[in-house]
C-alpha positions in Angstrom: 25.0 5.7 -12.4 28.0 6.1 -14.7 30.5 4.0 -12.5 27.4 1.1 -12.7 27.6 1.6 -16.5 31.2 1.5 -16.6 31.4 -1.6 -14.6 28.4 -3.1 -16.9 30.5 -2.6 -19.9 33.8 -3.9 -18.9 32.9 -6.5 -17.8 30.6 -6.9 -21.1 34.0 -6.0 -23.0 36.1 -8.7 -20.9 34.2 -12.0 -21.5 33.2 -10.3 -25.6 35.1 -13.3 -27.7 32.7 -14.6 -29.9 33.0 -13.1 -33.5 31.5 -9.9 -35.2 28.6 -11.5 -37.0 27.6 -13.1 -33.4 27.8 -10.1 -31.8 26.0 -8.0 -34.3 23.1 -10.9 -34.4 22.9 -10.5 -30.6 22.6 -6.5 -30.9 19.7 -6.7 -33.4 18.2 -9.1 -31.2 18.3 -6.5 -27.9 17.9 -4.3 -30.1 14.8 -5.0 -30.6 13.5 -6.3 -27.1 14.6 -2.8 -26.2 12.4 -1.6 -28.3 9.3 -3.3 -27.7 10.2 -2.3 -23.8 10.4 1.5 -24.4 7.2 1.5 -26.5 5.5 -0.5 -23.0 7.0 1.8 -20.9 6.3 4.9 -23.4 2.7 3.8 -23.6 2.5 6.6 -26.4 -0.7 6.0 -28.2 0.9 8.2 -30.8 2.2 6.4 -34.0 5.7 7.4 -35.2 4.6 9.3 -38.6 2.0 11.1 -36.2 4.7 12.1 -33.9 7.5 12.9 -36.6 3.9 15.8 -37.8 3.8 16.8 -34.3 7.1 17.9 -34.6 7.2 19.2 -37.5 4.0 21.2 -37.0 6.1 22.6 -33.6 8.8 23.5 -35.7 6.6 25.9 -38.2 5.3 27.3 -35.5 8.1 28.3 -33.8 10.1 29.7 -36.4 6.7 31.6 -37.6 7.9 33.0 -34.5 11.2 34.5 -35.7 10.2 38.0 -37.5 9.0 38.9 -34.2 12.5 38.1 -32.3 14.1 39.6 -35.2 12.6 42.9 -35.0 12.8 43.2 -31.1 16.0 42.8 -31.3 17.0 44.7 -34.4 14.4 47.9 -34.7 16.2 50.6 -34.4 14.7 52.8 -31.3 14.9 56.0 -29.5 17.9 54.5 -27.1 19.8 53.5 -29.9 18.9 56.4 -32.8 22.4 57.1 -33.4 23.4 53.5 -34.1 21.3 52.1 -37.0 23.8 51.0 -39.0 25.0 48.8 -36.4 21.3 47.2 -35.5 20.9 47.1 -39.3 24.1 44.8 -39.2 22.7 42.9 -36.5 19.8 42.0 -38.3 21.9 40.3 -41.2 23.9 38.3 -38.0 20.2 37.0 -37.0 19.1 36.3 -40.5 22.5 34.3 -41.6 22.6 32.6 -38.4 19.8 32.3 -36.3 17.6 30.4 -39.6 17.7 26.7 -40.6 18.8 23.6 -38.1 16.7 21.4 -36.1 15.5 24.4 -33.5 15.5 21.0 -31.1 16.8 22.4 -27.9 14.4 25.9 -28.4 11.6 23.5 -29.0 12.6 21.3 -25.7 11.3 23.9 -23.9 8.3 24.5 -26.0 7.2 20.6 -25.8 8.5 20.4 -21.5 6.1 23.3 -21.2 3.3 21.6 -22.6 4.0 18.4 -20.5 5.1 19.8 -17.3 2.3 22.7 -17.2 -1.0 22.4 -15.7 -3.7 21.5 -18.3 -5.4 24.5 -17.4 -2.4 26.6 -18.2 -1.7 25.8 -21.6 -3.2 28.0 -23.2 -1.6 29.7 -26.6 -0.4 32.5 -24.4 1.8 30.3 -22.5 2.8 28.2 -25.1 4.3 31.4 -26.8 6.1 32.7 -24.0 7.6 29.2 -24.4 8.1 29.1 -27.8 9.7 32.5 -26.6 11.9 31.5 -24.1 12.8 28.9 -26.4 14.0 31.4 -28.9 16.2 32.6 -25.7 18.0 29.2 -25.4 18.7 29.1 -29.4 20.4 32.4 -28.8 22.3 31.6 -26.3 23.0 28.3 -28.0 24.4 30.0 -31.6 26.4 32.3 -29.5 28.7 29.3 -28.2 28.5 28.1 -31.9 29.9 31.1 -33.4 32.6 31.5 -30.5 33.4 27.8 -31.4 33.4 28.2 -35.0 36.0 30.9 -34.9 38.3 28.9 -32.3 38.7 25.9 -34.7 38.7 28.3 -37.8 35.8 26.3 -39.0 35.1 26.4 -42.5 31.4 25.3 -43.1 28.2 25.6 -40.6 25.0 24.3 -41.7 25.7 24.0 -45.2 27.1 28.0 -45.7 30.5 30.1 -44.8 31.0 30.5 -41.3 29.6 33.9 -40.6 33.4 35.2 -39.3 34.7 34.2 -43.0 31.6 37.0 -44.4 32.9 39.7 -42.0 36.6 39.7 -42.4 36.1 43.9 -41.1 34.2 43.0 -37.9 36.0 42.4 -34.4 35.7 38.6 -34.9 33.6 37.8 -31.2 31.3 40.6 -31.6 28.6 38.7 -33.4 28.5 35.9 -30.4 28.7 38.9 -27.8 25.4 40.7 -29.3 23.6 37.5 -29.6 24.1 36.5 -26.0 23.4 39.7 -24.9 19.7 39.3 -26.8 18.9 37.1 -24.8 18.8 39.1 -21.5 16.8 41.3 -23.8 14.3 39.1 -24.9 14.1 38.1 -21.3 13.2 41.9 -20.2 10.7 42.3 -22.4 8.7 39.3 -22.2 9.4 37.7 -18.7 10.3 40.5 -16.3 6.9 40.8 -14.2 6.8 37.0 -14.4 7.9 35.4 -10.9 10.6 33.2 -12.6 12.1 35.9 -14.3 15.1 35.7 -11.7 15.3 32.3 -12.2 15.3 32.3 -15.7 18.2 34.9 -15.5 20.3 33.2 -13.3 20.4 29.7 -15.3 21.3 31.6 -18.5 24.1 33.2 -16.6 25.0 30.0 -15.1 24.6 27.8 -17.7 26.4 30.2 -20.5 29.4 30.2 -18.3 29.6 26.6 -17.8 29.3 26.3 -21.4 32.3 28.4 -22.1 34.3 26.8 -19.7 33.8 24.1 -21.2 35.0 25.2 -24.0 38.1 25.6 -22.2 38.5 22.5 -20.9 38.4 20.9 -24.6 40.6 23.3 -25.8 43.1 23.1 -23.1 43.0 19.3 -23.5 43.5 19.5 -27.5 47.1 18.7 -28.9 48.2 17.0 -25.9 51.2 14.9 -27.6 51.5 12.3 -24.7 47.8 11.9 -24.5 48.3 12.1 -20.6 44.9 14.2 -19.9 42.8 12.0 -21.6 40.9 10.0 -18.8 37.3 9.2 -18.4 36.7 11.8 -15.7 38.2 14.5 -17.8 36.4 13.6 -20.5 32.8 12.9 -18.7 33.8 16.9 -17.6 34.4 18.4 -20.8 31.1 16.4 -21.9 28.7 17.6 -19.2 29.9 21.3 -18.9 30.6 21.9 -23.4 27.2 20.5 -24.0 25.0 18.7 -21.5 23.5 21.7 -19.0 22.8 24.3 -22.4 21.9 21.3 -24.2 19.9 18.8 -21.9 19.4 20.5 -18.5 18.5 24.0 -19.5 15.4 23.4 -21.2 13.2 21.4 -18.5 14.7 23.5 -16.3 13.4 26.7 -17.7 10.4 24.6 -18.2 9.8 23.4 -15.0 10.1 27.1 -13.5 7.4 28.2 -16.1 5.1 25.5 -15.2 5.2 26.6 -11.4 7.3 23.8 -10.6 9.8 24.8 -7.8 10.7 21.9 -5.5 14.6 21.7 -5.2 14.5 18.1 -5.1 12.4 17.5 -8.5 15.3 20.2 -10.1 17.8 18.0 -9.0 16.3 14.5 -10.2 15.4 16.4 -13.4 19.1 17.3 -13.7 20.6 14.4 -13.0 18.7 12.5 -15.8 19.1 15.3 -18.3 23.3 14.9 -17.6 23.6 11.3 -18.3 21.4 12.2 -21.3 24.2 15.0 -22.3 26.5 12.5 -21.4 24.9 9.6 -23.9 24.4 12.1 -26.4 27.9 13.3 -26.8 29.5 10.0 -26.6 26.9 9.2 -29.9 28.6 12.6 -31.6 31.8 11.4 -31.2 31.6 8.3 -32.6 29.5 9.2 -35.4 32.0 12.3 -36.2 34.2 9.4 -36.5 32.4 7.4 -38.6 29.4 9.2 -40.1 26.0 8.9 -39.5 23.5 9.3 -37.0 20.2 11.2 -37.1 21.4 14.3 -35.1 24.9 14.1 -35.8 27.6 14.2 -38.5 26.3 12.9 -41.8 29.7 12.6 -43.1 32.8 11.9 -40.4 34.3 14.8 -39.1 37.4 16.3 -37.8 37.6 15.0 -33.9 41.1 12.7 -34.5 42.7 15.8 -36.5 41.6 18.0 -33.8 43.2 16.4 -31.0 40.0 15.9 -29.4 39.5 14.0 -26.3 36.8 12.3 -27.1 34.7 8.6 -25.9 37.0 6.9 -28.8 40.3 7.9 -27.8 39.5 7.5 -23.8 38.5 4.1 -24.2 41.0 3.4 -26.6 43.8 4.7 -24.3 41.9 2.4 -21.7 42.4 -0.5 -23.5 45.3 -0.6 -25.9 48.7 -2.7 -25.7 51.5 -0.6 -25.2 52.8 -0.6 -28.9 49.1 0.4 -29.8 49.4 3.3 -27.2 52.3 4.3 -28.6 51.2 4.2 -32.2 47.7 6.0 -31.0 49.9 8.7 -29.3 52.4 9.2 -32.2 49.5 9.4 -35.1 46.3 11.6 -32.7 45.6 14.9 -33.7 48.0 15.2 -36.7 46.6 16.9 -39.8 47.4 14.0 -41.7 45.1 11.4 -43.6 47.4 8.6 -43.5 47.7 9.3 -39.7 44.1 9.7 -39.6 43.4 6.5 -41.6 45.9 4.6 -39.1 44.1 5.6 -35.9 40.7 4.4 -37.1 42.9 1.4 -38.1 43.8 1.7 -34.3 40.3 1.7 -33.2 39.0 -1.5 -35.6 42.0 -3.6 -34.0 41.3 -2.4 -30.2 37.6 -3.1 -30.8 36.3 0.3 -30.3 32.9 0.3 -32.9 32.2 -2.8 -30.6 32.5 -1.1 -27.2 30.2 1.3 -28.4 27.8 -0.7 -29.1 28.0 -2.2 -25.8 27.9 1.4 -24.1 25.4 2.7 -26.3 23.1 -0.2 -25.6 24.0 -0.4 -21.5 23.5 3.5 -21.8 20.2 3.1 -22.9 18.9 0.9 -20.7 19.9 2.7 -17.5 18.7 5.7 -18.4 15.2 4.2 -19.3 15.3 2.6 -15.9 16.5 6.2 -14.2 13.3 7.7 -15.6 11.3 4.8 -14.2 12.2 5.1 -10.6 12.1 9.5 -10.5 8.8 10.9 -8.3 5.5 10.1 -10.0 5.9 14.0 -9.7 7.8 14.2 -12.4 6.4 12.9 -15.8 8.4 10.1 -16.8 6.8 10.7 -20.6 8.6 14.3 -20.5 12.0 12.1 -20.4 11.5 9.3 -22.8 10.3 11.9 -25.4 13.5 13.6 -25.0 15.4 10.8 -25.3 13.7 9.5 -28.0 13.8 13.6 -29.6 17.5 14.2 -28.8 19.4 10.7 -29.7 17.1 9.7 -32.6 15.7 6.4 -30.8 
């Protein structure tokens, strides 16, 4: 599918002369054919201000959950008598971090659950184990956050310190190591006479290491000063393994297992879909951490070019630049400098880059509505379109 969408939108980009105000009246106008399309193929009887409640309504519920993770993981028992001054400090980590965001991938597998299961089977018992297992994900999801945090020395999260910048006398990981170890916890106590418990083990083990590798791969790729690793296959890599299994694939995965779902060949359909949707996704938080924006993303342009990043941008700018823009792209990328900041978005307008993604973005979309429409009847192609439409804010 992404070598189809790569070929769509070059050869969009090749023959894309006409001027800015064309092509923006063009967009609108897709724009909103697209539109009207996914609502047909949607065939959501649910208006929008009824499903922005729903969703809402999910999210009170679930963090109504939270006293109860916080106290499983925090109450100080007989095993660990001897070390309440540590669980007492584990209970301000949970508290500082674990409270506030969007909760959207937890409640993925709260709202897969409810589409995937059997009628019959969701009942509020269920749903909370889901909500509970969805508690699981955010865990393991703020543990990568924290170890990333304290890799780029971040600053700010979610509107307060970084938690390593209020515990300068703490080892500096040991935060991220006790909240991905509450996982397995959690997952003891609530889903260890369940028959997917196994399963549900082995994908956060698998998944959490894929993240961190992936973590790796961006770092390892960051200050490059030839820009020489930046290619679309590294960059679709660092993409699917940073963000698109914990992000994308983990939650209908877990989800299907808890809705009795184990055929190997509905996994894999599931997880192909959900990875072009990571994919799609993170090529919409680059370019808004560029620019600003976006629903789910940056509201305010972030720090990708000072970085070093290798990112959609610079990949396709690379791909597409005259050699004395290559040169100036390589000589001014990832330098904490605003001037040399300033130039490479200059870089970007003149190589047509906001364009391109339009192009992309748009193409994107429509494959991946058309993906979802030719996956088994077995798999409910309204489970996919409500994450797309949850997850990119369309």
């Amino acid at each position: 599918m992404r070598h189809t969408m790569w070929r769509l939108v070059h050869s969009v980009v090749k023959s894309h002369q006409h001027s800015q105000l064309r092509f923006a009246s063009t967009y609108l106008q897709k724009q909103r054919l697209r539109d009207a399309a996914a609502s047909i193929i949607l065939n959501d009887p649910v208006p929008s201000t009824e499903y922005s409640q729903d969703l809402q309504q999910d999210l009170e519920e679930f963090n109504s959950l939270f006293p109860e993770i916080e106290r499983d993981l925090s109450e100080t028992t007989s095993r660990y008598a001897d070390a309440e001054m540590a669980n007492k400090w584990f209970q301000k980590v949970l508290q500082y971090n674990m409270t506030g965001g969007s909760k959207s991938r937890g409640l993925a597998v709260v709202q897969s659950y409810r589409i995937l299961a059997a009628p019959e089977d969701v009942i509020p018992e269920n749903v909370r184990l889901a909500q509970i297992m969805g508690w699981c994900l955010e865990l393991l999801h703020t543990s990568l956050v924290l170890t990333q945090d304290l890799i780029d020395q971040a600053r700010e999260r979610r509107g307060k310190p970084c938690w390593y910048l209020q515990n300068p006398r703490q080892a500096p990981d040991g935060a991220a190591r006790l909240i991905e170890s509450a996982v397995y916890k959690l997952l003891k106590k609530y889903f260890r006479k369940k028959e997917y418990y196994v399963d549900a083990l082995e994908l956060f083990h698998t998944v959490g290491e894929k993240a961190m590798l992936g973590k790796v791969l961006d770092m390892e790729t960051r200050g490059d000063p030839t820009l020489s690793q930046f290619d679309m296959t590294t960059y679709n890599t660092i993409s699917k393994y940073r963000n698109a299994y914990h992000s994308f694939k983990l939650p209908v995965s877990l989800a299907l297992y808890m809705a009795g779902i184990r055929i190997s060949e509905l996994h894999r359909q599931a997880r192909t879909i959900q990875l072009e949707m990571g994919n799609f996704y993170q090529a919409q938080c680059d370019f808004f951490n560029c620019y600003g924006g976006g629903r789910w993303h940056h509201k305010r342009p972030g720090h990708d070019i000072e970085d070093g990043r290798c990112t959609w941008l610079i990949v396709v700018a690379l791909q597409r630049a005259t050699p004395t823009q290559k040169k100036a792209l390589i000589e001014n990328y990832g330098k904490r400098d605003e001037e040399k900041v300033n130039r490479v978005k200059e870089l970007y307008g003149e190589i047509g880059i906001p364009q391109t993604y339009k192009l992309y973005e748009e193409h994107s979309y429509e494959l991946l509505c058309n993906q979802i429409q030719q996956t088994s009847s077995k798999l409910p192609h309204h489970l996919f379109f409500r994450y797309l439409k949850t997850m990119t804010g369309r």
